[in-house]
C-alpha positions in Angstrom: 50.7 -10.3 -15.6 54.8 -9.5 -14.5 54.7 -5.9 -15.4 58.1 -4.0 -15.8 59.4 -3.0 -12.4 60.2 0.6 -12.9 56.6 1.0 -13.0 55.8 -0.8 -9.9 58.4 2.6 -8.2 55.8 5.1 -9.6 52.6 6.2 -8.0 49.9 7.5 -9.7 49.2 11.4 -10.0 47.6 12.1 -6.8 46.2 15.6 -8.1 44.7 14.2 -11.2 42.9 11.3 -9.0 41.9 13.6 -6.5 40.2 15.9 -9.8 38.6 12.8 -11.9 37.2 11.5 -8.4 36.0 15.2 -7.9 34.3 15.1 -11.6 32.9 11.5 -11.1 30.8 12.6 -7.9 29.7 16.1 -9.7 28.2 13.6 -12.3 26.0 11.9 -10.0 24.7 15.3 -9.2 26.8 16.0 -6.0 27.1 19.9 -5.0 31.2 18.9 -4.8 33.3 22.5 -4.5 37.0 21.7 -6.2 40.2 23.1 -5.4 41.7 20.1 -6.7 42.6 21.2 -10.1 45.7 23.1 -11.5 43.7 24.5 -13.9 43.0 28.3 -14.6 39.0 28.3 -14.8 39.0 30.7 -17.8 38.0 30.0 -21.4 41.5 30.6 -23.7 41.9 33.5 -25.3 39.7 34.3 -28.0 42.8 35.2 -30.5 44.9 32.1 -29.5 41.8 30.2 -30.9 40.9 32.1 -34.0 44.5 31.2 -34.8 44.1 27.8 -34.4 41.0 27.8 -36.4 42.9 29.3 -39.2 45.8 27.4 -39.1 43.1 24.3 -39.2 41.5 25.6 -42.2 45.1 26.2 -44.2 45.9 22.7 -44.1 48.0 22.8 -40.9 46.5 19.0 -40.0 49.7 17.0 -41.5 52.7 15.8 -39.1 55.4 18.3 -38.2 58.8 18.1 -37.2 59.4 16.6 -33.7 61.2 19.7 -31.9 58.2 22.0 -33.4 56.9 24.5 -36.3 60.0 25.8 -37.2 57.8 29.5 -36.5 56.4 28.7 -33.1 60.4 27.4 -31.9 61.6 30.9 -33.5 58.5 32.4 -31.2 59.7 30.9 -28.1 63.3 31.8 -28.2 62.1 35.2 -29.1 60.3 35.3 -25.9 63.0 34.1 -23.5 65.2 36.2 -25.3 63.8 39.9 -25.0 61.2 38.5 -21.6 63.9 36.5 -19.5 67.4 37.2 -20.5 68.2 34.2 -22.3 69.9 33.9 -25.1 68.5 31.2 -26.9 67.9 30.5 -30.5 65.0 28.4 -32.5 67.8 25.5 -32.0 67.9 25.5 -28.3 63.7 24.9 -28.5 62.4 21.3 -28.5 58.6 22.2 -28.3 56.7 19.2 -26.1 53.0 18.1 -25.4 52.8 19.7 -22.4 55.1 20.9 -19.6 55.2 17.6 -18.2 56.4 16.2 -21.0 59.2 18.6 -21.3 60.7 17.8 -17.8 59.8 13.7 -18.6 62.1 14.0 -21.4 65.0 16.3 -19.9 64.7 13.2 -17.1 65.1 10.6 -20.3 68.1 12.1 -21.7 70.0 13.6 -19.1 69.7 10.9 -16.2 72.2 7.4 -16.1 71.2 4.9 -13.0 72.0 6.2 -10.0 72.2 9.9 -10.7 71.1 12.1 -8.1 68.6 14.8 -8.3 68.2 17.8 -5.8 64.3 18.2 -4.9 62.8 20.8 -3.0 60.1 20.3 -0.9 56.8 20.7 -0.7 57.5 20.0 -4.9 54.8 19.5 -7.7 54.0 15.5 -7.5 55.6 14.5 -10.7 58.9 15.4 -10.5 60.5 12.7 -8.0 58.6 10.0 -10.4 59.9 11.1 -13.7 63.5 11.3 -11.5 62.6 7.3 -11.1 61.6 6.1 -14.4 64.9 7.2 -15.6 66.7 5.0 -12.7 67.8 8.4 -10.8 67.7 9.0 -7.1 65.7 12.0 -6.0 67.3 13.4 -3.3 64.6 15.8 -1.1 65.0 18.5 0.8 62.4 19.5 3.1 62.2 23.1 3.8 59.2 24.8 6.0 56.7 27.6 6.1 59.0 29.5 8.4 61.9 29.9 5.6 58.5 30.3 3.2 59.0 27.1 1.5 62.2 28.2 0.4 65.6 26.2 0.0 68.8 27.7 1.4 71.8 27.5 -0.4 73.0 25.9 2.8 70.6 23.4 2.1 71.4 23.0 -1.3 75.0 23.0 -0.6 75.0 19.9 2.0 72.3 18.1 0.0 75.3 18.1 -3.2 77.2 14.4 -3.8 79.5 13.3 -6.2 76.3 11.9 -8.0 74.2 15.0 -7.6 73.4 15.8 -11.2 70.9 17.8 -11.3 68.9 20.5 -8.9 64.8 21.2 -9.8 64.0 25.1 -9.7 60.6 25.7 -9.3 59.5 29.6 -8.8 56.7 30.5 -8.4 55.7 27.1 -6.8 52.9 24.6 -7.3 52.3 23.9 -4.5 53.2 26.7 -2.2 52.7 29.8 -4.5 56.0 31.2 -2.9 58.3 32.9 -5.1 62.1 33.3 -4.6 63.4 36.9 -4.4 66.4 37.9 -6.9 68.7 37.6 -4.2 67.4 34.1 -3.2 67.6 33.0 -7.0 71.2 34.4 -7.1 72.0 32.7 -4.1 71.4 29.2 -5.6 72.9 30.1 -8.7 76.1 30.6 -7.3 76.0 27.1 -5.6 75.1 25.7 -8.9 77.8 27.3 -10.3 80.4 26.3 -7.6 79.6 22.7 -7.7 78.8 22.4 -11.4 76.0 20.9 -11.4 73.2 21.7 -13.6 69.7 23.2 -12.5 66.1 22.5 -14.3 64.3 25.9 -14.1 60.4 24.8 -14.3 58.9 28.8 -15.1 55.4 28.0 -15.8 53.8 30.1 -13.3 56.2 33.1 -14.5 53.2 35.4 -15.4 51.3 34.4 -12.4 52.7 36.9 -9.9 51.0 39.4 -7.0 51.8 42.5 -5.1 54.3 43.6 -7.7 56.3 40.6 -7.5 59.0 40.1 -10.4 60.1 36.9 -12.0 64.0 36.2 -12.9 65.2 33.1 -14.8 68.2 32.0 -12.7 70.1 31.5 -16.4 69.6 35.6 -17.1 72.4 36.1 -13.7 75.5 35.1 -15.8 76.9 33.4 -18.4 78.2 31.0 -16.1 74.8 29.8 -15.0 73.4 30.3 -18.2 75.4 26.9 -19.5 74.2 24.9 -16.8 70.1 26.0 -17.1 67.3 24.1 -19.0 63.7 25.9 -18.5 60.8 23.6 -18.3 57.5 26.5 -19.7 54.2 25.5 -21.1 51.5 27.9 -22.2 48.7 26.0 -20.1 48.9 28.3 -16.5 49.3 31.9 -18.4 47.3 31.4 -21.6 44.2 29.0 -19.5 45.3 26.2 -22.1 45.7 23.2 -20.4 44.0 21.0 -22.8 45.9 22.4 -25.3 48.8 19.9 -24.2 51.8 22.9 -25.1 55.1 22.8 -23.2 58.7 23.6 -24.0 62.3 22.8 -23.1 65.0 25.2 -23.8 68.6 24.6 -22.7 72.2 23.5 -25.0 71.2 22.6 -28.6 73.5 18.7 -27.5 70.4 18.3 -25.0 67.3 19.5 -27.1 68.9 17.6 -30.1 69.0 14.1 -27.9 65.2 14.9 -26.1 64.4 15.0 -29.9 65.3 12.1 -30.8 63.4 10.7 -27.5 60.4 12.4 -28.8 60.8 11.2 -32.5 60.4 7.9 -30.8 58.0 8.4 -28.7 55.0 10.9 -29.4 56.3 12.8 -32.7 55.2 16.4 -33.3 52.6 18.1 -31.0 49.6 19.2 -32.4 50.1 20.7 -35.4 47.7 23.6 -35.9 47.1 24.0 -31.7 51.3 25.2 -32.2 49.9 28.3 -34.4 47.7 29.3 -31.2 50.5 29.0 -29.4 52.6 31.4 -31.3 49.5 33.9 -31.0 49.8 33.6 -27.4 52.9 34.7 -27.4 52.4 37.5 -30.2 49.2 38.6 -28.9 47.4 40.8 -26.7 48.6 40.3 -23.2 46.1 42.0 -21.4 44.2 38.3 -21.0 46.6 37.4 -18.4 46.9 40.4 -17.0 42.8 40.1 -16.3 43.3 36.7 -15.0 46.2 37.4 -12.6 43.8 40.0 -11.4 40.8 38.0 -10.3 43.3 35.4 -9.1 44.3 38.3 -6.7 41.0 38.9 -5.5 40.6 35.2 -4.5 43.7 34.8 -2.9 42.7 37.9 -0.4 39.7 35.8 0.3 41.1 32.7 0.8 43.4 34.0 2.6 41.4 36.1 5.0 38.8 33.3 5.5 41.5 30.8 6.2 43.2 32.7 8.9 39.3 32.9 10.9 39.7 29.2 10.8 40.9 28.2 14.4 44.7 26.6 14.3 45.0 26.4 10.2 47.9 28.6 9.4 48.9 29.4 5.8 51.7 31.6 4.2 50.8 33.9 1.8 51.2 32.9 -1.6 52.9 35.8 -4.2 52.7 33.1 -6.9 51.0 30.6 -9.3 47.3 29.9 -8.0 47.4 27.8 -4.7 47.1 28.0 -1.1 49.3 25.3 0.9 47.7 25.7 4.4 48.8 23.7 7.5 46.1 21.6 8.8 47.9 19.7 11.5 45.3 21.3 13.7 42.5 18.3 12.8 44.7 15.3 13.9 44.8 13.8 10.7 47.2 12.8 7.8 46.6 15.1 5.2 45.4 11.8 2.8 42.8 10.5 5.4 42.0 14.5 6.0 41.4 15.3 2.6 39.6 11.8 2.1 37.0 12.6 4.4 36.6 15.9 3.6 35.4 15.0 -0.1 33.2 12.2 1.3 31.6 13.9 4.0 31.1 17.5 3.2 31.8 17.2 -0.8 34.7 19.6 -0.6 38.2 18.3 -3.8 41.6 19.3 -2.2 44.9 17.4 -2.5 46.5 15.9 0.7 50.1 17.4 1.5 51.6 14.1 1.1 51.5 14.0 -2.4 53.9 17.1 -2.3 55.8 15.7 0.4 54.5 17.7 3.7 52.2 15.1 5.3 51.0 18.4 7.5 49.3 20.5 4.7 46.9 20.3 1.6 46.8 22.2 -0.9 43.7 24.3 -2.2 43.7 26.0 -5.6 41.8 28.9 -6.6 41.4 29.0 -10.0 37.7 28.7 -9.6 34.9 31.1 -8.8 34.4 33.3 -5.7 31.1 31.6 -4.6 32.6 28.4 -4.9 35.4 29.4 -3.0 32.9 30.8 0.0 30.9 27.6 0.2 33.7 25.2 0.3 35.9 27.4 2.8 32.4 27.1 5.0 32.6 23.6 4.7 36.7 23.1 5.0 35.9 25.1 8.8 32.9 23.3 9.9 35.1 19.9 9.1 37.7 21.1 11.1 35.9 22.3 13.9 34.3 18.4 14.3 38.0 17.7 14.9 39.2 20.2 17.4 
């Protein structure tokens, strides 16, 4: 069968594969220790679901406008209003099925063949595909663990054309964990601004933060940079609701208006009742993240610690999200080939460094449990140590 050839540019989600494969060997009754998944290991929130029951048993079962309850869009712009700085209204919200969906359609609507867009890497695996189903050009910039994963407005500066249309902000980072400083985020802001160009803010690891770390939305700094922002958020990373399938774009009400009409075409309304647990996340107790972020902490001071006893495996610290991107250059092998025989041999899921565009480093998650973490670190160093 002649399939359509934008397809043919796209490769499949590495992380996802790497997970199902994980799951499929777990089934046959493998002991298989994950750090494959992107996925908070907590149940959601007891009040997020209540509301959802609730809104379930008052009918809410019927479709919905495309951009989103009309009280969950009013919840959102609340939030980046008084949270991030932002002044947006309901109007600026197109509510999506998921984060990914969000960024798939601001790529839809904003991209014409040819357009350029500014990547950052090591970068979460989607973005430079959803850059080529809308026939754009993704333009990477590799940056290292010395600058902490970090682009420089240098960088940023020389990577600019006359087609560059767009820039992809991504702090805190899957994979990295790293987290621009205020400076840094004013930094790229002001080459943004100089070269008007506009900059995709993706925020859903905002409430993911350690050691007192602080998140700003680069479209708070000024007005200026406020008119060429778009946030990419979910509630999947903060609120563990990643079956839930709720994302959001926010940016000029031209822009939501046209990824509207893509989604009016495409996959209509989300959910309808799972959007009134998403406005209780948002209205709710917060103190479930806040226990969250907490046990993440503890994990990452494990990980952290074991992976540094590990001979040659270096890793920066992560003061973000819920990964560890460890080099692992050490063992002599791509990271695909690494990774591949690592789940084979000694039943240990992590994603090769490829698939985020640093061939030299894989990255583990730790949203899972401690023991877990143990074992499979035991394994991940006895692997390597066959290879030194």
């Amino acid at each position: 069968m002649k399939l359509a050839a934008r397809i043919t540019q796209v490769s499949p989600s590495m992380t996802l594969a790497v997970a199902a494969k994980a799951k499929a060997m777990k089934a046959e009754g493998l002991d298989v220790c994950s750090f494959s998944a992107g996925e908070p290991d907590f149940g959601t929130p007891s009040h997020i679901k209540i509301a959802a029951e609730k809104a379930l048993e008052n009918g809410k079962t019927r479709y919905g406008p495309a951009a989103g309850e009309p009280p969950l869009r009013e919840a959102i712009a609340h939030k980046l209003r008084t949270e991030n700085g932002l002044d947006y209204q309901a109007a600026n919200i197109l509510v999506t099925n998921g984060g990914k969906q969000s960024l798939y359609n601001l790529m839809q609507v904003l991209l014409d063949p040819g357009d350029e867009v500014i990547i950052p890497a090591p970068y979460w695996v989607s973005y430079p595909e959803m850059v080529k189903l809308a026939g754009g050009k993704p333009v990477i910039v590799h940056t290292s663990a010395e600058q902490g994963f970090k682009m420089s407005p240098e960088q940023l500066r020389q990577a600019i054309t006359p087609q560059t249309r767009l820039v992809v902000f991504n702090s805190p980072s899957n994979p990295t964990g790293m987290v621009y400083t205020s400076d840094e985020v004013r930094a790229i802001a002001q080459v943004v601004i100089e070269k008007d160009i506009l900059v995709v803010s993706d925020e859903i690891y905002e409430k993911i933060l350690y050691d007192g770390g602080e998140h700003l939305s680069i479209g708070s700094i000024s007005p200026e940079i406020f008119e060429r922002t778009i946030v990419s958020h979910g509630f999947a990373k903060a609120y563990s609701m990643t079956g839930w399938r709720l994302g959001y774009l926010a940016g000029p009400v031209e822009l939501i208006q046209a990824a509207t009409t893509l989604q009016s075409q495409s996959t209509s309304n989300v959910c309808t009742f799972a959007q009134y647990g998403a406005i209780a996340a948002l209205q709710g107790p917060q103190d479930c993240v806040e226990e969250m972020c907490a046990a993440f902490a503890k994990r990452r001071t494990f990980m952290l610690e074991r992976l540094a006893a590990i001979p040659g495996v270096t890793c920066p610290t992560p003061h973000g999200a819920f990964y560890v991107f460890p080099n692992i250059s050490v063992a002599g092998l791509p990271s695909l080939e690494f990774c591949d025989q690592l789940l084979e041999k000694h039943q240990v899921a992590t994603v090769p460094g490829i698939a985020f565009g640093a061939d030299d480093c894989i990255r583990l998650s730790y949203a899972t449990d401690l023991e877990t973490i143990q074992k499979g670190l035991d394994r991940l160093e006895g692997f390597i140590r066959q290879h030194l």
